[in-house]
C-alpha positions, 0 to 999 in steps of 0.5 A: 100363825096369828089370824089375819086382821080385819081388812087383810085379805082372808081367802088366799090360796093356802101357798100364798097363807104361807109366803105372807107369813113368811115375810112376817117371819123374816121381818120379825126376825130383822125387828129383833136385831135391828131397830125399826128405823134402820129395816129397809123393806127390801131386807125384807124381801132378802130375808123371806127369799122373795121378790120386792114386788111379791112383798108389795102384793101383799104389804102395801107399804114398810108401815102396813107390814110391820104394823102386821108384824106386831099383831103377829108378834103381840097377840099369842101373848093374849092367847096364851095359857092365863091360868096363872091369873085365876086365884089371883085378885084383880089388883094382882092381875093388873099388876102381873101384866103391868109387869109381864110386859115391861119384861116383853119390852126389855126383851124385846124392846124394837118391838115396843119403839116399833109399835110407839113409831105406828101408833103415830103413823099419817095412814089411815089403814095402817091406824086402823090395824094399830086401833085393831092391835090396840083393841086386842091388847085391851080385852084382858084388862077390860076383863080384869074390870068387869066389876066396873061399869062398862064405861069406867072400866074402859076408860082404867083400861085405857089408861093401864095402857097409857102408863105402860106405853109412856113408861116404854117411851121413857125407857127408850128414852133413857128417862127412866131405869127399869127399877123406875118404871116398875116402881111407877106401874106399882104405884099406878095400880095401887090407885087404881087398887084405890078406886076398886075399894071405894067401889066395894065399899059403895056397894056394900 
């Protein structure tokens, strides 16, 4: 079970820990056969063999759910076994998860049109678990750069994510075929593979 994100509640009885959880599973499960639109909060609560209002002790909202559903979705792939980056060098990194991800997208790709629709979301809890999200996300990649100066090395962070979440859109969108959107992320972190050189050579 992913940890709970900050602002969620930490101290429930561990029967509770359970049923928030399972309503996490049972939304999570709806999320990978139905579009994120289409999920009624009460097919939820159907599927986690629970009670509306139970659901809403813990969900305030469709939004502050899922939004819950996605940390718990996206971060065990930030926790998970990262030795295959270890002999490689930072251009090979980026590149791999640039690629890792569009992978996670075609197979999931409800999860990423989901995280697409709440990154825009109007309420502010729910901004602040996507920021959260978003933070998680970042940290290998901020990692990756730590040859950089902190502050350019956020701003590549942000934009490795920026590309990689317009090409997801473009996806969705039909604007892009995935041999495009590889072939773009390619090209993407060459520029980037550009820059690392340049600052190489200037400290050299």
């Amino acid at each position: 079970m992913a940890g709970l994100l900050s602002g969620e509640r930490t101290e429930l009885p561990a029967y509770q820990k359970l049923r928030r959880q399972r309503i996490l599973d049972a939304a999570k499960s709806l999320l990978r056969s139905h579009e994120y639109e289409s999920i009624q909060i009460r097919d939820v609560a159907a599927e986690a063999n629970v009670a509306l209002g139970t659901l809403y002790r813990y969900f305030s909202s469709k939004e502050h759910l899922y939004a819950n559903v996605v940390y718990d979705w996206s971060v065990p792939f930030n926790s998970a076994d990262q030795t295959w980056a270890e002999n490689l060098g930072t251009i090979e990194c980026i590149s791999r998860r640039l690629q890792m991800a569009l992978a996670a997208f075609e197979r999931q790709p409800n999860f990423y049109k989901a995280i697409l629709m709440l990154r825009s979301t109007n309420d502010p809890e729910v901004s602040s678990l996507m920021q959260q999200l978003g933070a998680v996300l970042e940290e290998p990649i901020l990692s990756d750069f730590s040859m950089l100066p902190a502050d350019e090395a956020a701003d590549i962070t942000a934009m490795v994510w920026c590309v990689l979440m317009d090409l997801v859109a473009r996806l969705l969108s039909g604007d892009k075929t995935m041999d495009e959107a590889l072939r773009i992320s390619d090209r993407f972190v060459k520029m980037v593979g550009l820059r690392l050189e340049q600052f190489e050579a200037e400290k050299a």
